[in-house]
HTML snippet that shows the backbone in 3Dmol.js (N, CA, C, O; Angstrom):
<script src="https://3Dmol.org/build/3Dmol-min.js"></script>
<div id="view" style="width:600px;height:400px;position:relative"></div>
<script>
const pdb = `
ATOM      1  N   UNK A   1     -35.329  24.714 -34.270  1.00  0.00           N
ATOM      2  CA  UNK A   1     -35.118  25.818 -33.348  1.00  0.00           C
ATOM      3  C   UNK A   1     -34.280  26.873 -34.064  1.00  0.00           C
ATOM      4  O   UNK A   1     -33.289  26.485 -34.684  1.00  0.00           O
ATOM      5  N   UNK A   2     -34.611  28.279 -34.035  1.00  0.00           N
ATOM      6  CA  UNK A   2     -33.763  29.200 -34.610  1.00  0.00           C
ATOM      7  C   UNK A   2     -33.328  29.798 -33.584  1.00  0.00           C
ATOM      8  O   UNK A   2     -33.932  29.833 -32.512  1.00  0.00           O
ATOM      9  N   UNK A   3     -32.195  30.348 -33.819  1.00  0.00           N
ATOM     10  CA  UNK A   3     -31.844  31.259 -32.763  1.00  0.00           C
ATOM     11  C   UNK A   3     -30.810  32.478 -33.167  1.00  0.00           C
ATOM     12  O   UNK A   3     -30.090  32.586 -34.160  1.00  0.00           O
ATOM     13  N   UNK A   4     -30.961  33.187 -32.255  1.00  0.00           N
ATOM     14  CA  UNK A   4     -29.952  34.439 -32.263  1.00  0.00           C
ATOM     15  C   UNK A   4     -28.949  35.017 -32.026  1.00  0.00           C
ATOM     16  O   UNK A   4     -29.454  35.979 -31.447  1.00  0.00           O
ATOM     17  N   UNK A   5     -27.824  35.223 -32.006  1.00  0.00           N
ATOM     18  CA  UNK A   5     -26.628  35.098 -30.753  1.00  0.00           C
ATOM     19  C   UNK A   5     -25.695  35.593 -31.513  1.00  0.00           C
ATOM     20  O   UNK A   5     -25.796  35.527 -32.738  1.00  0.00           O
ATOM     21  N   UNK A   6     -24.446  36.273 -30.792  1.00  0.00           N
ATOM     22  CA  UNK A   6     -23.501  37.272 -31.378  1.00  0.00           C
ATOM     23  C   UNK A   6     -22.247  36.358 -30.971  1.00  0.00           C
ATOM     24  O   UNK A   6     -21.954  35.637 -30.016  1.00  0.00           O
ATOM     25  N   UNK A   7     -21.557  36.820 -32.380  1.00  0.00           N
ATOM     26  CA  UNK A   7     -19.897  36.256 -32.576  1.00  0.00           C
ATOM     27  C   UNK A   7     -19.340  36.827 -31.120  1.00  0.00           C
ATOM     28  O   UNK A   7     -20.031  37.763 -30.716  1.00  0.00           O
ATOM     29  N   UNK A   8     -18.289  36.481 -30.282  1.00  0.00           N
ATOM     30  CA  UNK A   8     -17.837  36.913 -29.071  1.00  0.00           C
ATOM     31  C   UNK A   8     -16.579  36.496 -29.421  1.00  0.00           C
ATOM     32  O   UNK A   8     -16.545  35.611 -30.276  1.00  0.00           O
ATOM     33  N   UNK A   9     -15.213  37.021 -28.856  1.00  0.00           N
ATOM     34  CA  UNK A   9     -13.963  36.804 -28.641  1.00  0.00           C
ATOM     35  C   UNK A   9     -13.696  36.068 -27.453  1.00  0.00           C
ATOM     36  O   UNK A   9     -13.995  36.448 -26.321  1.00  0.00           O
ATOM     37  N   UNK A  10     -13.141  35.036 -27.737  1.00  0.00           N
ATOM     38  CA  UNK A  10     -12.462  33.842 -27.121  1.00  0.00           C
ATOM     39  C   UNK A  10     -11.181  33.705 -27.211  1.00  0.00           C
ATOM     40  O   UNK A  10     -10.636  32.958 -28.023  1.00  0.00           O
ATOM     41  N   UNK A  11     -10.387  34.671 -26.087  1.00  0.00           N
ATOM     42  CA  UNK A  11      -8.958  34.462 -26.424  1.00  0.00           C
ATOM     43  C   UNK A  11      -8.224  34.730 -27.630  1.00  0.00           C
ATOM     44  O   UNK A  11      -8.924  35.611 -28.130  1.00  0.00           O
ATOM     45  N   UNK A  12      -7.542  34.595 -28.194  1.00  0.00           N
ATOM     46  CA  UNK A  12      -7.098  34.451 -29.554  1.00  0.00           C
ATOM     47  C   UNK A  12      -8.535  34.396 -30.611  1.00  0.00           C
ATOM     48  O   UNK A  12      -8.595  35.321 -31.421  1.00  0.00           O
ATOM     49  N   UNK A  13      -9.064  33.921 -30.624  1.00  0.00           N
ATOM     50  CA  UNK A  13     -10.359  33.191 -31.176  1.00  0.00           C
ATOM     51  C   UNK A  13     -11.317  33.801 -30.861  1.00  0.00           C
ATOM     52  O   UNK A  13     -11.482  34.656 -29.991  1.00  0.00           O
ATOM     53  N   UNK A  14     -12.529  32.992 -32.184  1.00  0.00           N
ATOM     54  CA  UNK A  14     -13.697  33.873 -31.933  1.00  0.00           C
ATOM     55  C   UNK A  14     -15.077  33.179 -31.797  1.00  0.00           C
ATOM     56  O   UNK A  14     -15.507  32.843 -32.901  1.00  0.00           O
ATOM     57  N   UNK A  15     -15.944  32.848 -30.701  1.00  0.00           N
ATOM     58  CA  UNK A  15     -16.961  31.914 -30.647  1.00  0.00           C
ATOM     59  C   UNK A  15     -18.335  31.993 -30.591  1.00  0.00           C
ATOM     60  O   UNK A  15     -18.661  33.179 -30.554  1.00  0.00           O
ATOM     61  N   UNK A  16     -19.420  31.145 -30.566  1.00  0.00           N
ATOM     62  CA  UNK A  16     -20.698  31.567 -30.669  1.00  0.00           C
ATOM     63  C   UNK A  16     -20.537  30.476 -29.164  1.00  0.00           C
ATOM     64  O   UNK A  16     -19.834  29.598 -28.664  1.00  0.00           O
ATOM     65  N   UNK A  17     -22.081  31.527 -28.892  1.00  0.00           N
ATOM     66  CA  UNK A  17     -22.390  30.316 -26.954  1.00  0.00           C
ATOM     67  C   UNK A  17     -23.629  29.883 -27.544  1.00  0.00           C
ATOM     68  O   UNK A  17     -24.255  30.665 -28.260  1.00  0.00           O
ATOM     69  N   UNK A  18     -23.972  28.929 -27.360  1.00  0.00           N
ATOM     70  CA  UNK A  18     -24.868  27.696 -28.011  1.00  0.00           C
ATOM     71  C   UNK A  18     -25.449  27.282 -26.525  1.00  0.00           C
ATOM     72  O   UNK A  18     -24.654  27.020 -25.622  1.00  0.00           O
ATOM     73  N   UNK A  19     -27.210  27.225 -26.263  1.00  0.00           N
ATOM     74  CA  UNK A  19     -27.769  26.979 -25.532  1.00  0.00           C
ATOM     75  C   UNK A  19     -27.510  25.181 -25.536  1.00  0.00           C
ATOM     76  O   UNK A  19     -27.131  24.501 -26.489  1.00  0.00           O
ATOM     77  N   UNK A  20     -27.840  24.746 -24.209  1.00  0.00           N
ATOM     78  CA  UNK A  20     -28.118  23.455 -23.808  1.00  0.00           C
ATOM     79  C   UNK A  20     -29.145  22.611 -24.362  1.00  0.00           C
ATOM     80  O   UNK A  20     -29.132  21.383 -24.448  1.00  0.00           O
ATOM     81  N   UNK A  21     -29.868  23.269 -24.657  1.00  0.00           N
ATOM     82  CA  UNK A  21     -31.458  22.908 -25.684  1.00  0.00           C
ATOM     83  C   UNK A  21     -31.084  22.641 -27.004  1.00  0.00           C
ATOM     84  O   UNK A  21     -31.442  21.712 -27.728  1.00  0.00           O
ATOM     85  N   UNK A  22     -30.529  23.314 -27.167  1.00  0.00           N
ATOM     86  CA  UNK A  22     -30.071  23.257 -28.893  1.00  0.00           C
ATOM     87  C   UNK A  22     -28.829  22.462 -28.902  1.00  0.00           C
ATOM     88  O   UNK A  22     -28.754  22.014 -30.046  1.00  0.00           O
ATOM     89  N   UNK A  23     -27.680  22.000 -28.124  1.00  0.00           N
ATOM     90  CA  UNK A  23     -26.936  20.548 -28.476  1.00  0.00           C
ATOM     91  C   UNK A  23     -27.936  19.711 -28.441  1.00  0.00           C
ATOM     92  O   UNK A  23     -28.093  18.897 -29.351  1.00  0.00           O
ATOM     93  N   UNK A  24     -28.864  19.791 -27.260  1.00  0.00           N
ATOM     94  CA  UNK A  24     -29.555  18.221 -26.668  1.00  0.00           C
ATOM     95  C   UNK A  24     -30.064  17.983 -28.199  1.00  0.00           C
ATOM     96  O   UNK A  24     -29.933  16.929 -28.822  1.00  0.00           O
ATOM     97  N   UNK A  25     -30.583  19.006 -28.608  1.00  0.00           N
ATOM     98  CA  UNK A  25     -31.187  18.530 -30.064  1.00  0.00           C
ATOM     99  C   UNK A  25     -30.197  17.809 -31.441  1.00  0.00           C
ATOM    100  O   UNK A  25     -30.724  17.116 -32.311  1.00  0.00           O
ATOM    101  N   UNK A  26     -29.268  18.012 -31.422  1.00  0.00           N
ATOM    102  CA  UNK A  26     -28.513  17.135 -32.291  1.00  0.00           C
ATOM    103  C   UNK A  26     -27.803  15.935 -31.388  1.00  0.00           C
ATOM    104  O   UNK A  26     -26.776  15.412 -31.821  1.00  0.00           O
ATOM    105  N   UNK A  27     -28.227  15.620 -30.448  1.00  0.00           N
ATOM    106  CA  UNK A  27     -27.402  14.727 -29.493  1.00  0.00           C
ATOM    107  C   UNK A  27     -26.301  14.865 -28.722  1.00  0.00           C
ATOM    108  O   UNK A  27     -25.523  14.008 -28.303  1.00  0.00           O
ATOM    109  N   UNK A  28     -26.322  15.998 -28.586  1.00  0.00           N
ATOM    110  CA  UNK A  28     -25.003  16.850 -27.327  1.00  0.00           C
ATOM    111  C   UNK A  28     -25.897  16.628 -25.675  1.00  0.00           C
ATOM    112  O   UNK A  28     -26.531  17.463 -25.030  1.00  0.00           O
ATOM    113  N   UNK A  29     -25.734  15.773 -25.501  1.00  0.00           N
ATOM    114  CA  UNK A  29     -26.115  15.838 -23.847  1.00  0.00           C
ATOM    115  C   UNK A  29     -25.106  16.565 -23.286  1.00  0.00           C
ATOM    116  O   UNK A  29     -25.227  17.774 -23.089  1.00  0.00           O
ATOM    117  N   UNK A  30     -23.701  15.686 -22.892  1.00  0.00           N
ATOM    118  CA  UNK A  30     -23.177  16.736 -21.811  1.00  0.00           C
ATOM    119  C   UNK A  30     -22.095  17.443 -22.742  1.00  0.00           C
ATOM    120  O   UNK A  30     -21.092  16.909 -23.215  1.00  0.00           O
ATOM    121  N   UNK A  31     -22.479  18.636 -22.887  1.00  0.00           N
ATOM    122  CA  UNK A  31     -21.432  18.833 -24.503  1.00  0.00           C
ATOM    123  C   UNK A  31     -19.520  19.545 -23.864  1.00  0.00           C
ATOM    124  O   UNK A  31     -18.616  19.484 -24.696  1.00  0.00           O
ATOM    125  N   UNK A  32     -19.260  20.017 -22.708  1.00  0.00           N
ATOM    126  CA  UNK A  32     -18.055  20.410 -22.026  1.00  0.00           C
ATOM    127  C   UNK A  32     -17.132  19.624 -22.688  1.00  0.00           C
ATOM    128  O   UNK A  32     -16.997  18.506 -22.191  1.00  0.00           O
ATOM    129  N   UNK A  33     -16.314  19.917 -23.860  1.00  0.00           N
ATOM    130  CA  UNK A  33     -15.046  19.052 -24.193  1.00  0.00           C
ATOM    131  C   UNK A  33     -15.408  17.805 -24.846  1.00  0.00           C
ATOM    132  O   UNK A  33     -14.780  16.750 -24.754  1.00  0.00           O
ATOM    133  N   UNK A  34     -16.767  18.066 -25.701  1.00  0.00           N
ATOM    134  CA  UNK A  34     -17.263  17.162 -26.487  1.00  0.00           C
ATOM    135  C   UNK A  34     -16.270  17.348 -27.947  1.00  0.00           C
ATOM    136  O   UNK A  34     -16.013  18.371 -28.580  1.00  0.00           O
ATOM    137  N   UNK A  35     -15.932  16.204 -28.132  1.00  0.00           N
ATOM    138  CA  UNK A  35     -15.373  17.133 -29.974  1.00  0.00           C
ATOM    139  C   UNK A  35     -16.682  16.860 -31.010  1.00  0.00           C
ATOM    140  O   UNK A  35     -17.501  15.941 -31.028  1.00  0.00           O
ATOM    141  N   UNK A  36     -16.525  18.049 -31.860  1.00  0.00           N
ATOM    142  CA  UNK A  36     -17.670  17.925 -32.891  1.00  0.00           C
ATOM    143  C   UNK A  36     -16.839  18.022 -33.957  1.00  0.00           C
ATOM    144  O   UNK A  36     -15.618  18.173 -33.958  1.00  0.00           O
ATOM    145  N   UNK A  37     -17.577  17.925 -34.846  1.00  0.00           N
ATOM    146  CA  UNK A  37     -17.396  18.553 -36.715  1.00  0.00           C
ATOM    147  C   UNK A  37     -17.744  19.571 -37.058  1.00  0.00           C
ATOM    148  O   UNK A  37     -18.918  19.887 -36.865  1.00  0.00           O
ATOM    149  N   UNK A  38     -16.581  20.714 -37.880  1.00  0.00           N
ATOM    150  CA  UNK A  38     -17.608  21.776 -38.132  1.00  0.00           C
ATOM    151  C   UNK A  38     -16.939  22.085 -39.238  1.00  0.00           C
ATOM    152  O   UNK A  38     -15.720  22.206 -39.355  1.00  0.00           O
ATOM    153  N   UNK A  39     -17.742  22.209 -40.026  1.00  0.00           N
ATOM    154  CA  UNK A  39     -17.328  22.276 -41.767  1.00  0.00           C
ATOM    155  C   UNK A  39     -18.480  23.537 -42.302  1.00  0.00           C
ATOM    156  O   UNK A  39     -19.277  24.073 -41.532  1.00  0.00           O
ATOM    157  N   UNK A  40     -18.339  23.910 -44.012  1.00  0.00           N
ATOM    158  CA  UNK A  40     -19.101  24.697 -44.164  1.00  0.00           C
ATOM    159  C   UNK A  40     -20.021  24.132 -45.683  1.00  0.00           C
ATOM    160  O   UNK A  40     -19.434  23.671 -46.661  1.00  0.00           O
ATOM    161  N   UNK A  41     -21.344  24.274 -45.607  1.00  0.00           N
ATOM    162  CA  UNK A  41     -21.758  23.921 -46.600  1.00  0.00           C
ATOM    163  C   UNK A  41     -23.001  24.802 -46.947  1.00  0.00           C
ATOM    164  O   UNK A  41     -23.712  25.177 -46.015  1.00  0.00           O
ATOM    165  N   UNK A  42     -23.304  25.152 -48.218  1.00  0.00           N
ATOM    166  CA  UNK A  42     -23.830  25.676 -48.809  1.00  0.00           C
ATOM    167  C   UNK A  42     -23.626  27.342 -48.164  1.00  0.00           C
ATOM    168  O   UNK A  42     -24.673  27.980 -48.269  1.00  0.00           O
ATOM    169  N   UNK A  43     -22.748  27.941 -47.681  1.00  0.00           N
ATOM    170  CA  UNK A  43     -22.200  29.162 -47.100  1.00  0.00           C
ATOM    171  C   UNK A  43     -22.846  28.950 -45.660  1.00  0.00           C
ATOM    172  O   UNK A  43     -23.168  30.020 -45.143  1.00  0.00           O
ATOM    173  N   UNK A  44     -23.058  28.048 -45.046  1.00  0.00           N
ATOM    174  CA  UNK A  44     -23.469  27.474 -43.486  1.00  0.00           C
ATOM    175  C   UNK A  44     -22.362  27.249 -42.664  1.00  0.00           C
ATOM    176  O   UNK A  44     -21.399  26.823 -43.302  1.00  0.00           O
ATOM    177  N   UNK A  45     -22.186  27.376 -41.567  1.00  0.00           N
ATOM    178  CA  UNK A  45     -21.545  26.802 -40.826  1.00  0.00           C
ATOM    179  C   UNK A  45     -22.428  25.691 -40.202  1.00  0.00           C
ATOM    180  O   UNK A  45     -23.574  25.758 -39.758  1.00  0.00           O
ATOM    181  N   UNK A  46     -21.360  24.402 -40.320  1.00  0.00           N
ATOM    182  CA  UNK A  46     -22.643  23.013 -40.132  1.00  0.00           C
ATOM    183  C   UNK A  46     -21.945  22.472 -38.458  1.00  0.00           C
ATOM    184  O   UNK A  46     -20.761  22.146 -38.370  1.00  0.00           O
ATOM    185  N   UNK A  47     -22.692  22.460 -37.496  1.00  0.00           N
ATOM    186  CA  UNK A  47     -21.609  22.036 -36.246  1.00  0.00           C
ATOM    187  C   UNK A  47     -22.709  20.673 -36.174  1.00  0.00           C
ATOM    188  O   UNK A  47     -23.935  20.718 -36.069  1.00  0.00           O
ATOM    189  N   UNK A  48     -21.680  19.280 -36.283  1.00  0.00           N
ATOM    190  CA  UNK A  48     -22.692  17.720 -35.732  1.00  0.00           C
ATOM    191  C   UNK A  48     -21.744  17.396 -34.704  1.00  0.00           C
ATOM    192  O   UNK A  48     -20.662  17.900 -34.403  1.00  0.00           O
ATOM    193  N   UNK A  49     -22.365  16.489 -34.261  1.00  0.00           N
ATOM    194  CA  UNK A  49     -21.539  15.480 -33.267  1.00  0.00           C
ATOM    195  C   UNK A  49     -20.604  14.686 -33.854  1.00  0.00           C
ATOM    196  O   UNK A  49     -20.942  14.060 -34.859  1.00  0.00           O
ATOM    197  N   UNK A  50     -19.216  14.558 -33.325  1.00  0.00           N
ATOM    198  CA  UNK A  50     -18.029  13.681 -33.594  1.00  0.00           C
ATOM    199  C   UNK A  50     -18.408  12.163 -33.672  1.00  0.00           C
ATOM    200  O   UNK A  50     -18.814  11.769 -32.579  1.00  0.00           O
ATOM    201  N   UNK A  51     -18.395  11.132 -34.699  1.00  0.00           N
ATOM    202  CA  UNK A  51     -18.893  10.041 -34.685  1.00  0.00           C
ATOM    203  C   UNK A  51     -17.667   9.601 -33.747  1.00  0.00           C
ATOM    204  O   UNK A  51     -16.482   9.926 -33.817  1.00  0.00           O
ATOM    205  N   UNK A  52     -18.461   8.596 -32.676  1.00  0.00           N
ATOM    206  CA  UNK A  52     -17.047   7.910 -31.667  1.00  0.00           C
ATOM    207  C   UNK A  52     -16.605   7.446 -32.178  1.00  0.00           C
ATOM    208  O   UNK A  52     -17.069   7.486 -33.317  1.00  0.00           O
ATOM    209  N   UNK A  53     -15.011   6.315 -31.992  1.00  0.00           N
ATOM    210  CA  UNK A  53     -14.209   5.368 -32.478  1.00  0.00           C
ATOM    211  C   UNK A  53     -14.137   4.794 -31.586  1.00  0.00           C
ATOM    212  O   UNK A  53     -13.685   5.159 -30.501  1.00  0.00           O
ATOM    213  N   UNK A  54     -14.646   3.612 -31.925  1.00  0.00           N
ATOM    214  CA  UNK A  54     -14.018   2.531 -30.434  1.00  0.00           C
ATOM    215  C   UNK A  54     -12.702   2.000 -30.189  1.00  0.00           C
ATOM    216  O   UNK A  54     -12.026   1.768 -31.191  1.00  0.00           O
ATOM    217  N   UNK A  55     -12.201   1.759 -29.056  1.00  0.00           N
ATOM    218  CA  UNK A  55     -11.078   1.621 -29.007  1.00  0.00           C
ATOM    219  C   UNK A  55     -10.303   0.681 -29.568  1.00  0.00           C
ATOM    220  O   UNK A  55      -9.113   0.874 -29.816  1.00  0.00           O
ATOM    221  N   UNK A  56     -11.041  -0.618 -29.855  1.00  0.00           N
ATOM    222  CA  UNK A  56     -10.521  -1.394 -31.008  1.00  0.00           C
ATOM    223  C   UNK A  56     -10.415  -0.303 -32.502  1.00  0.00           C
ATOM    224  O   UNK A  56      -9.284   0.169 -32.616  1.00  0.00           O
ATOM    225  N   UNK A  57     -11.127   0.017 -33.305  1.00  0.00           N
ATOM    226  CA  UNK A  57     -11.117   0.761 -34.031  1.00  0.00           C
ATOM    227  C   UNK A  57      -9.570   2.064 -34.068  1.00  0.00           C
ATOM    228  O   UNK A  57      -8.816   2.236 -35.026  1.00  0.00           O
ATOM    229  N   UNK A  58      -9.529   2.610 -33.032  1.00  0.00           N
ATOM    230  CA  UNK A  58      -8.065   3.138 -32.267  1.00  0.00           C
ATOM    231  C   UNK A  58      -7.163   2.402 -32.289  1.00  0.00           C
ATOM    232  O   UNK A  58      -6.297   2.811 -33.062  1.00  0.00           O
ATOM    233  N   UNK A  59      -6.870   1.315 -31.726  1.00  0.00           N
ATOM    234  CA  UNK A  59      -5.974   0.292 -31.723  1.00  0.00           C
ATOM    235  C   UNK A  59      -5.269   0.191 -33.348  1.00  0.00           C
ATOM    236  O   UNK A  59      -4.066   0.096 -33.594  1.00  0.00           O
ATOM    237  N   UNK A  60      -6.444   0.246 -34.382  1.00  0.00           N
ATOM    238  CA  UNK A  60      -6.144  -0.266 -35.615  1.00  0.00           C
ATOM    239  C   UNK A  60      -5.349   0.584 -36.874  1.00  0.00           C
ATOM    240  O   UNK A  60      -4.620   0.356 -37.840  1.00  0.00           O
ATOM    241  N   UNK A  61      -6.118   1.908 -36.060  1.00  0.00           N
ATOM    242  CA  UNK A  61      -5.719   3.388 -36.684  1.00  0.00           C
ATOM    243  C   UNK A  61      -4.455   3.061 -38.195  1.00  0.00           C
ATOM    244  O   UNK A  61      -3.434   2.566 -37.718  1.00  0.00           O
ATOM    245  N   UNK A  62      -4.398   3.143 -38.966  1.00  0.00           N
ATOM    246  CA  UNK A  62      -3.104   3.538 -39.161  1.00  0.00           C
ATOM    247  C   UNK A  62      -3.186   2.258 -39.997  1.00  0.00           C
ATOM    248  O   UNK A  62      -3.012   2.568 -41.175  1.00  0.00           O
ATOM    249  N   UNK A  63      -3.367   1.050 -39.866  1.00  0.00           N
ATOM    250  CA  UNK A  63      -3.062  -0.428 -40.129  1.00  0.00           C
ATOM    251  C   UNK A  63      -3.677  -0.201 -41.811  1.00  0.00           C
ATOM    252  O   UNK A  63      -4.678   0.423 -42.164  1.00  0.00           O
ATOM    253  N   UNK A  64      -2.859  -0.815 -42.497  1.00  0.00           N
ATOM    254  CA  UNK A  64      -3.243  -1.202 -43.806  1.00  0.00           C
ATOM    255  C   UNK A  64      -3.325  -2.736 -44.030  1.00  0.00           C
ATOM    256  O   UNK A  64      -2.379  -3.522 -43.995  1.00  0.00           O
ATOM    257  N   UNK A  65      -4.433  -2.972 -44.229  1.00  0.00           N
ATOM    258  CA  UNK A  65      -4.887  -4.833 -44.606  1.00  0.00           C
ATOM    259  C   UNK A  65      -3.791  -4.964 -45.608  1.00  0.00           C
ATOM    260  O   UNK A  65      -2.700  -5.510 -45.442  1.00  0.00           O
ATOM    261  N   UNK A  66      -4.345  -4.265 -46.879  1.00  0.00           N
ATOM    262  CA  UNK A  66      -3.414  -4.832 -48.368  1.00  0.00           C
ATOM    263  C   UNK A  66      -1.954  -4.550 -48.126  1.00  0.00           C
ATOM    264  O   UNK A  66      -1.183  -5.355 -48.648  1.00  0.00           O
ATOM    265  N   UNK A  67      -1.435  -3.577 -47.446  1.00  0.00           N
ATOM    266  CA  UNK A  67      -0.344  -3.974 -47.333  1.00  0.00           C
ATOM    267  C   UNK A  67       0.672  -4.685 -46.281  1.00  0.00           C
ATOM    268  O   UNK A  67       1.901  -4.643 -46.238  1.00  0.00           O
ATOM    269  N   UNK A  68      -0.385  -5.436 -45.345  1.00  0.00           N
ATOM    270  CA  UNK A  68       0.011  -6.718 -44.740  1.00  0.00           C
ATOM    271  C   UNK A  68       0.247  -7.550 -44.957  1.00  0.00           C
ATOM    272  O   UNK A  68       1.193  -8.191 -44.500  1.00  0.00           O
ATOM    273  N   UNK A  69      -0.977  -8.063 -46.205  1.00  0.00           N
ATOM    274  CA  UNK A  69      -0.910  -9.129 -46.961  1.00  0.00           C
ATOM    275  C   UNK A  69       0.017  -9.084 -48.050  1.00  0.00           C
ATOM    276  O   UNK A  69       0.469 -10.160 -48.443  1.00  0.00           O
ATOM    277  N   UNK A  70       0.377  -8.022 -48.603  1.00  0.00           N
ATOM    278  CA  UNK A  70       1.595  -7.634 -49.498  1.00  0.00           C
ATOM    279  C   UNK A  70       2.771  -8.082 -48.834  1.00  0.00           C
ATOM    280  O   UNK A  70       3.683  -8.537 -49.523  1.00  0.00           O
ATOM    281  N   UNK A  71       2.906  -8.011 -47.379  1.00  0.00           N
ATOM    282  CA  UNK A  71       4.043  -8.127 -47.119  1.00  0.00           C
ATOM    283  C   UNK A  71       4.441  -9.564 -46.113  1.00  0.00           C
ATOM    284  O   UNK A  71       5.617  -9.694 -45.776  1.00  0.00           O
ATOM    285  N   UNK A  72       3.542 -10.472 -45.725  1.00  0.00           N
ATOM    286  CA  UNK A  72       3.253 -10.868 -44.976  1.00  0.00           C
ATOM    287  C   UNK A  72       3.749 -12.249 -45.946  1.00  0.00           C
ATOM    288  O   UNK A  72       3.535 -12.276 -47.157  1.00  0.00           O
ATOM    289  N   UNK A  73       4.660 -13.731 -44.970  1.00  0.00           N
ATOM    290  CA  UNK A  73       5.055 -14.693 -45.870  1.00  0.00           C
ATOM    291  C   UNK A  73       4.255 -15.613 -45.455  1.00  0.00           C
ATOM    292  O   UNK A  73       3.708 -15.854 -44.378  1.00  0.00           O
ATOM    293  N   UNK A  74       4.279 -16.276 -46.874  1.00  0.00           N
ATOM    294  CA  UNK A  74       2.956 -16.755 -47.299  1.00  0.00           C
ATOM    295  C   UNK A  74       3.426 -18.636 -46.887  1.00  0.00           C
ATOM    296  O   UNK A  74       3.683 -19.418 -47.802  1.00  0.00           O
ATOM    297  N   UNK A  75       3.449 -18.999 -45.639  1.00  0.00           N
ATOM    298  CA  UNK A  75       4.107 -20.538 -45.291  1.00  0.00           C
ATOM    299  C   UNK A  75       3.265 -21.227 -44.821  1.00  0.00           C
ATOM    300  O   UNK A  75       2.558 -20.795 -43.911  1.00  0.00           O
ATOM    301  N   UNK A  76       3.131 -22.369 -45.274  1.00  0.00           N
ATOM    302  CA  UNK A  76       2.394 -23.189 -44.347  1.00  0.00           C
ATOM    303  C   UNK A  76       3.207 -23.945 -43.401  1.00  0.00           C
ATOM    304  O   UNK A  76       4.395 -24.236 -43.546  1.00  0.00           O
ATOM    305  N   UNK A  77       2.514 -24.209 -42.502  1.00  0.00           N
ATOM    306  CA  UNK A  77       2.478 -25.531 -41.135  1.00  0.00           C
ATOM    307  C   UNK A  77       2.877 -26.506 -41.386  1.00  0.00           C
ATOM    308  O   UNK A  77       2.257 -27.089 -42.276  1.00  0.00           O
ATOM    309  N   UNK A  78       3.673 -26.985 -40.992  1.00  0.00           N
ATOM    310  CA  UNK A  78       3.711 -28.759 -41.383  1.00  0.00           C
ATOM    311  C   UNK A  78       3.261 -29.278 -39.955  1.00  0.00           C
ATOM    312  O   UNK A  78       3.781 -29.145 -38.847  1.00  0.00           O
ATOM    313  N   UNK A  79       2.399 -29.756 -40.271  1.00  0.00           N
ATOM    314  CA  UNK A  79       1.540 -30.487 -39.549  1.00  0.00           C
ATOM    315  C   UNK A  79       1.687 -32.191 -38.876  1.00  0.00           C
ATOM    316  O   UNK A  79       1.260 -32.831 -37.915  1.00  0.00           O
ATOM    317  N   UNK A  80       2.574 -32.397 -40.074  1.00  0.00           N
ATOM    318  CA  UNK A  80       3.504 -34.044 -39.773  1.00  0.00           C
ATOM    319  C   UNK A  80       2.808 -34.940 -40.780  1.00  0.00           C
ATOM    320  O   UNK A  80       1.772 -34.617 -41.362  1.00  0.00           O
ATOM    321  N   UNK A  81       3.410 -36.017 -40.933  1.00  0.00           N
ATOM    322  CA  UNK A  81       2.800 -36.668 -42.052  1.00  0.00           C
ATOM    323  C   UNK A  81       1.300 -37.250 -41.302  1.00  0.00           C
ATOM    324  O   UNK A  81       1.002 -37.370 -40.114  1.00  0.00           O
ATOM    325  N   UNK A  82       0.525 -37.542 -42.572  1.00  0.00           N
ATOM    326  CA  UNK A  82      -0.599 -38.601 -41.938  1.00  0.00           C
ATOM    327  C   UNK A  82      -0.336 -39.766 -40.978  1.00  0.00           C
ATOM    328  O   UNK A  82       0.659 -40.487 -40.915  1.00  0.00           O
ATOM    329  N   UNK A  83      -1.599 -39.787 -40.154  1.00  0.00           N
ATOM    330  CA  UNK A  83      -1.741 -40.663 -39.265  1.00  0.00           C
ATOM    331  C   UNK A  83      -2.522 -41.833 -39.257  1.00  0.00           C
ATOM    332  O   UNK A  83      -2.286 -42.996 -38.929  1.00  0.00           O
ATOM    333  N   UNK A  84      -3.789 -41.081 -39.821  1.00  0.00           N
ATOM    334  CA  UNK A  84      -5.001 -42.104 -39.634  1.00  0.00           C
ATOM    335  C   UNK A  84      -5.620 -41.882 -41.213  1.00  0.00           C
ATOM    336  O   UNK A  84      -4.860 -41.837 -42.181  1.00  0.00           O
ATOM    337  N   UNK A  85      -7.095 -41.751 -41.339  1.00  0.00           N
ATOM    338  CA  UNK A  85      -7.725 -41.900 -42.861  1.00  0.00           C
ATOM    339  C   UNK A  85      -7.798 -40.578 -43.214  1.00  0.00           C
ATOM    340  O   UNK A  85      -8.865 -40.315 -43.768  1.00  0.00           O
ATOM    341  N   UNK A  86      -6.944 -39.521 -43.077  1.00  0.00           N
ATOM    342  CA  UNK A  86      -7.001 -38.334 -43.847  1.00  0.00           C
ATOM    343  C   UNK A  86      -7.247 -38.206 -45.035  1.00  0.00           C
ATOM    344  O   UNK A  86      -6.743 -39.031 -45.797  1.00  0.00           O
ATOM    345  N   UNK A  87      -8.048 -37.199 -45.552  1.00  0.00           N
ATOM    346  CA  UNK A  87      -8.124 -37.169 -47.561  1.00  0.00           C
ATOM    347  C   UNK A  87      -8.106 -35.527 -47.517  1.00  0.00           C
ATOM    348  O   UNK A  87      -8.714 -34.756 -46.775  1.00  0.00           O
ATOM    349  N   UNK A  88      -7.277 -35.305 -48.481  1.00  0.00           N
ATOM    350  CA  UNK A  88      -7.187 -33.953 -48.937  1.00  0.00           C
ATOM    351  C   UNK A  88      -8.434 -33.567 -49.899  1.00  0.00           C
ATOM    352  O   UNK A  88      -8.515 -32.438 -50.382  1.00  0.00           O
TER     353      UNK A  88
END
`;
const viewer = $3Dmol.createViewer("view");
viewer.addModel(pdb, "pdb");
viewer.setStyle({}, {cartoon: {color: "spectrum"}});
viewer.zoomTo();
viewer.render();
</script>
């Protein structure tokens, strides 16, 4: 789909109005306070859809594995001596 449409002032800011047809086409159904991506490539302005994060994923934000395990003490269980025919 090509289309046509003029830069407009938005407050402070400056925006393009983007038909309903043309999100649905990159996967903007209900797009009101959708966040997207908008970067520039090859002198384009590129607008996609925000990949979600699930809320586990959120939860984790921030967390570094290697330096958990960097920091994290390294003990085992004592479990109690043998009981029955255990073999290591």
């Amino acid at each position: 789909m090509v289309l046509s449409t003029k830069i407009v002032k938005l407050g402070n800011s400056q925006g393009v109005r983007l038909p309903k047809s043309l999100l649905k086409e990159i996967g903007i159904v209900n797009p009101i306070n959708t966040p997207v991506q908008v970067s520039v490539a090859d002198g384009k302005i590129v607008i996609s859809p925000q990949a979600e994060t699930s809320r586990l994923m959120q939860r984790f934000a921030g967390f570094d594995l290697d330096d958990y395990f960097d920091n994290c003490h390294q003990v085992e269980d004592d479990w109690g001596s043998p009981v029955g025919k255990e073999r290591l």
